[in-house]
C-alpha positions as CSV (number, residue, x, y, z in Angstrom):
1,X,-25.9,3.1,-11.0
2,X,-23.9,6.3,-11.5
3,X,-19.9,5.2,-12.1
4,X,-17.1,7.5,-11.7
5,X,-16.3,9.2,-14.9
6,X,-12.8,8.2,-14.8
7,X,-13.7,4.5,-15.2
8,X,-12.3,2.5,-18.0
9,X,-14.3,0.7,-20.1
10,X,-13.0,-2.3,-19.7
11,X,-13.0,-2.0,-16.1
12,X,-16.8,-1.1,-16.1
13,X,-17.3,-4.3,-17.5
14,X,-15.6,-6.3,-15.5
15,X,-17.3,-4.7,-12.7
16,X,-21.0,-5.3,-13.4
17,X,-20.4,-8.7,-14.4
18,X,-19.2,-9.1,-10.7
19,X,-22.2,-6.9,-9.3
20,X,-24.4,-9.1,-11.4
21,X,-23.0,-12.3,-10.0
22,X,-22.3,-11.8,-6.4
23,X,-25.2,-9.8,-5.9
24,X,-27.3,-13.4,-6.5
25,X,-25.6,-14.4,-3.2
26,X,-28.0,-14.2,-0.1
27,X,-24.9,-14.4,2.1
28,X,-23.3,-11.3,0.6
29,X,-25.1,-7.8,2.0
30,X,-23.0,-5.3,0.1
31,X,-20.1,-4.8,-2.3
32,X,-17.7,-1.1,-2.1
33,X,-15.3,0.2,-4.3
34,X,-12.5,1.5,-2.8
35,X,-9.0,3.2,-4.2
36,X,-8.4,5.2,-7.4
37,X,-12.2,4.0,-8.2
38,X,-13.4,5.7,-4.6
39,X,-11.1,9.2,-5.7
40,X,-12.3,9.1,-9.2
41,X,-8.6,9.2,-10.5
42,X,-8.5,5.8,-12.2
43,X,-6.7,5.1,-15.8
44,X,-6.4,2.4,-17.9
45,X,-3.5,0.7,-15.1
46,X,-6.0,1.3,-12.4
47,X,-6.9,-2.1,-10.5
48,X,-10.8,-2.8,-8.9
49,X,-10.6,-2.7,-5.3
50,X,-13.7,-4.4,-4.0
51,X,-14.7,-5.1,-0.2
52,X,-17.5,-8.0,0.2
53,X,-19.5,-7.2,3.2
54,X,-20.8,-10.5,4.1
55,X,-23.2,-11.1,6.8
56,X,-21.6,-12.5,10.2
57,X,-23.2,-15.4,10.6
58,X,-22.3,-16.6,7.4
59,X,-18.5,-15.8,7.2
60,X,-16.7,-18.3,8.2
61,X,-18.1,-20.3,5.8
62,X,-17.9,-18.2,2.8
63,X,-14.2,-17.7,3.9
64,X,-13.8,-21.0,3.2
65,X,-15.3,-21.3,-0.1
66,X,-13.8,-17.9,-2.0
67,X,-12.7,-19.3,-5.0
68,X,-15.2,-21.7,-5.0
69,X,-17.3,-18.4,-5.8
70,X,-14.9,-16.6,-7.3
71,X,-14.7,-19.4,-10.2
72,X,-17.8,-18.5,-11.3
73,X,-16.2,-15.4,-13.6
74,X,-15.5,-17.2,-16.7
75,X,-13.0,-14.3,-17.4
76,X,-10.7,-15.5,-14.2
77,X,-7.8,-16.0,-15.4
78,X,-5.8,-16.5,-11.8
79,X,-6.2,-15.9,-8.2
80,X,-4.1,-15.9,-5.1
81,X,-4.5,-14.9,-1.4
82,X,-3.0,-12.0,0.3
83,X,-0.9,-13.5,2.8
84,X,2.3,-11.6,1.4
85,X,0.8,-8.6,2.3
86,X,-0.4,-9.3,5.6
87,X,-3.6,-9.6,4.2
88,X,-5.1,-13.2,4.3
89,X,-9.0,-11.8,3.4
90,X,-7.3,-10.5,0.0
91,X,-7.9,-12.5,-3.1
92,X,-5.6,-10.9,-6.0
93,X,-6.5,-11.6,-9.1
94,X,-6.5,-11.2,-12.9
95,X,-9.6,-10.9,-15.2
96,X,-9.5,-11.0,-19.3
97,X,-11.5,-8.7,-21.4
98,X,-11.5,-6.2,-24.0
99,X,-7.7,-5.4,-22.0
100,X,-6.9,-7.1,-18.3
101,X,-7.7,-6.0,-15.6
102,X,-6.4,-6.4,-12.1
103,X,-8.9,-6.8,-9.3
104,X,-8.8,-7.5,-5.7
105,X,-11.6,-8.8,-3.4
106,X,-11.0,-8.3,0.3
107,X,-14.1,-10.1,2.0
108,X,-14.9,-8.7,5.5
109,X,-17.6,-9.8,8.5
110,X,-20.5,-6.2,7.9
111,X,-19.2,-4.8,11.2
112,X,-15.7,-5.4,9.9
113,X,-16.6,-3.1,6.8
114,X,-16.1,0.1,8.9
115,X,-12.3,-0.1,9.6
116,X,-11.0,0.6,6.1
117,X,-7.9,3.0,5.2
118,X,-9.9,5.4,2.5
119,X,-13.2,5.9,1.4
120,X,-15.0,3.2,-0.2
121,X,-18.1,3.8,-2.6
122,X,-21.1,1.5,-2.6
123,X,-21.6,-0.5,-5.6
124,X,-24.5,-2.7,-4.5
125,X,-26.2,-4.0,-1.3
126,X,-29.0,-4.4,0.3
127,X,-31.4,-1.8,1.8
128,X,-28.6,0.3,3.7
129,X,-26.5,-2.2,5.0
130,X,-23.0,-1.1,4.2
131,X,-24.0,2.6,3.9
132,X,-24.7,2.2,7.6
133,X,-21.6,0.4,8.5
134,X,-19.8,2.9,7.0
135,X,-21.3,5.7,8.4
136,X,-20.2,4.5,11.7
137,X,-16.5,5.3,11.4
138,X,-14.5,7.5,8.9
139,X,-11.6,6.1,7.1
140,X,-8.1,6.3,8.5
141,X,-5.3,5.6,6.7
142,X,-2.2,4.5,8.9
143,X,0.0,7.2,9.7
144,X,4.0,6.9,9.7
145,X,5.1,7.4,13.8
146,X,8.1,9.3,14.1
147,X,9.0,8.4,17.2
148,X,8.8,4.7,16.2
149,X,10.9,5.6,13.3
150,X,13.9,7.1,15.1
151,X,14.1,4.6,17.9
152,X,15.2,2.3,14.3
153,X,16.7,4.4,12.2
154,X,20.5,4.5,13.5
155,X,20.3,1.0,13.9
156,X,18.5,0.4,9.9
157,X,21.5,2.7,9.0
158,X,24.2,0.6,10.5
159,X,22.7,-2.7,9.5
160,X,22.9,-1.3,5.7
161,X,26.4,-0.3,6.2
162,X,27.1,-4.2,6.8
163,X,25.8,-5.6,4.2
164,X,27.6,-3.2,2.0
165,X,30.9,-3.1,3.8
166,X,30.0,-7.6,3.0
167,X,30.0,-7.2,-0.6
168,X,25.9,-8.0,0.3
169,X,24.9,-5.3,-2.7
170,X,21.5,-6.5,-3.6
171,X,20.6,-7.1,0.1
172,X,22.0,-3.1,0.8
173,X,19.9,-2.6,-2.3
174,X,16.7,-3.9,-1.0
175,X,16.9,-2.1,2.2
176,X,17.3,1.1,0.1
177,X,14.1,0.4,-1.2
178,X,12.4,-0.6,2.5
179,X,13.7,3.1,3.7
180,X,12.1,4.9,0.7
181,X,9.1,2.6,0.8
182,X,8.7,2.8,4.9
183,X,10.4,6.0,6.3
184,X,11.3,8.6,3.7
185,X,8.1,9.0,1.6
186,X,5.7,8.9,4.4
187,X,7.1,11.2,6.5
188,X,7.7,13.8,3.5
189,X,4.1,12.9,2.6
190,X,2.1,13.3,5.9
191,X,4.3,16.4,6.3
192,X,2.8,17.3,2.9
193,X,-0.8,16.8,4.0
194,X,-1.0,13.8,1.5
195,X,-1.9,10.0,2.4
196,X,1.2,8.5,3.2
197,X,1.2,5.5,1.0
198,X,4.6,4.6,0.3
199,X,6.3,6.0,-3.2
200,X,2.9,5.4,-4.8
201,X,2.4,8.2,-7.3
202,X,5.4,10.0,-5.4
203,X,6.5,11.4,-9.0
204,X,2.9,13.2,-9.4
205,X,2.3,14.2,-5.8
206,X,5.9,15.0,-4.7
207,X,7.8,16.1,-7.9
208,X,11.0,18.3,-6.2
209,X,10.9,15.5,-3.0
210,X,10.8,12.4,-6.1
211,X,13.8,13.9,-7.5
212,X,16.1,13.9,-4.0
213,X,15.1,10.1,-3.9
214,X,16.8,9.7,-7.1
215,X,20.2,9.9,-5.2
216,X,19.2,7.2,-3.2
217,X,18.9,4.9,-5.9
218,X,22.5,3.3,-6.9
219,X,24.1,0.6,-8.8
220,X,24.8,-2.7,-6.7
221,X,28.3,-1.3,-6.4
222,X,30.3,-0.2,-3.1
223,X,30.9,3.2,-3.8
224,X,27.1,3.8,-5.1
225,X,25.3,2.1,-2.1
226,X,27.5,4.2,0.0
227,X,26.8,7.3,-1.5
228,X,22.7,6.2,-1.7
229,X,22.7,5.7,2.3
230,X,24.5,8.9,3.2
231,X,22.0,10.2,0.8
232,X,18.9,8.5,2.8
233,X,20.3,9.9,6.2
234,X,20.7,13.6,4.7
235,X,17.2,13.3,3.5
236,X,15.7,11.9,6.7
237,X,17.6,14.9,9.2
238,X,15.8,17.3,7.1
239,X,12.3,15.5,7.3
240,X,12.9,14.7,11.1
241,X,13.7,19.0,11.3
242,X,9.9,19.1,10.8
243,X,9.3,16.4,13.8
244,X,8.9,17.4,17.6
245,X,11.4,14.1,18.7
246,X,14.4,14.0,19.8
247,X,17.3,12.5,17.7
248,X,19.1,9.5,19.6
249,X,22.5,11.9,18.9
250,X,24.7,9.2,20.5
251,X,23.1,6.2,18.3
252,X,23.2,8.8,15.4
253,X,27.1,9.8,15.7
254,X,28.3,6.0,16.3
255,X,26.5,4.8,13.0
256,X,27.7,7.5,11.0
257,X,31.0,7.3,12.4
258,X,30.7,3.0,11.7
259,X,29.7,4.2,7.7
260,X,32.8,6.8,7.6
261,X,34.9,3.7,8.3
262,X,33.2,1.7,5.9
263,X,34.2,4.0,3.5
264,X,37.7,4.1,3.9
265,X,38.0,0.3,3.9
């Protein structure tokens, strides 16, 4: 099996011990790679993100017994589902070896295979199986919806004003972080051409854009969380000059007019 060139050795190793091992499983008809592994842009920090196409039939029961097959990698070191994430087919996990390596199984019914948000490379499975499923349907990665966007954003913006105005600084903090994470870098990404996925990579892909979100990040202090929102509403008017929707101008000029007075109390 030809790997990407960009694989690390450790990861490599990691990775046909786990081809060895589930590939023994008769319920198991394929195993994908998927991520920086599928792009051929992965690094030493890279994790393994592998899909296990297991047949329908048989799904439920596997379900059930994941780490029951999972504990048979010696090099395990710890697991955990991916119910954070909205994800509860996602085991996270941890693997020891010449360095660690991070690596996450998502297990999936076949059919279910198809629906994925980039490309995924076969690794191993049987006959064609998973090179068929995939051939059904192309990748898609979710799109930020500007329209679902503004219908929020004048209200996001007064709700952060709150907790600031309520000495709430690390809550006004975190919400900073939702806006770059959920609204500002996806937009300025799909508007870009790029996947929208978050600030991931942001600094490579976006360098001028990366350095306008650096006045969005502040100190948990009045005056810098302040000055961080204004910054994320300057930012978004530009991005939404790019969008064919209407601004909600009377939601838009009572929120800002609620942060002024914030300002001056």
């Amino acid at each position: 099996m030809k790997f990407p060139t960009s694989l690390p050795a450790a990861h490599q190793t990691v990775l046909e011990h786990i081809i060895a091992t589930l590939s023994q499983d008769s319920r198991i008809c394929g195993l994908g790679c998927s991520g920086s592994y599928a792009s051929n842009t992965m690094d030493q920090f890279s994790d393994l993100d592998i899909v296990i196409a297991i047949e329908p039939e048989h799904y439920p029961q596997v379900m059930a017994e994941r780490f029951t097959i999972l504990n048979q990698f010696d090099a395990m070191l710890a697991a955990f589902t991916g119910e954070h994430v909205g994800e509860p087919r996602l085991i996270i996990s941890l693997f020891a070896g010449s360095d660690l390596v991070h690596v996450d199984f998502k297990f999936v019914s076949l059919p279910d295979a198809a629906t994925r948000v980039d490309d995924t490379q076969v690794v191993w499975q049987r006959g064609t199986m998973l090179s068929d499923v995939f051939a059904t349907a192309k990748p898609h990665y979710p799109q930020p919806n500007p329209k679902w966007i503004e219908d929020r954003f004048w209200i996001w913006t007064h709700y952060a004003a709150t907790k600031i105005a309520r000495g709430e600084y690390f809550e006004a903090l975190e919400f900073l972080s939702f806006l770059r994470q959920n609204v500002l870098s996806p937009l300025a990404l799909q508007q870009a051409g790029l996947t929208p996925s978050g600030v991931r990579t942001l600094e490579k892909r976006l360098p001028l854009f990366a350095e306008k979100l650096l006045k969005t990040v502040a100190l948990p202090e009045k005056a810098a969380l302040l000055s961080a929102l204004e910054h994320c509403v300057t930012i978004y008017l530009e991005l939404r000059e790019n969008e064919d929707v209407m601004i909600n101008d009377a939601a838009k000029a009572a929120s800002l007019k609620y942060l002024a007075a914030i300002e001056s109390l």
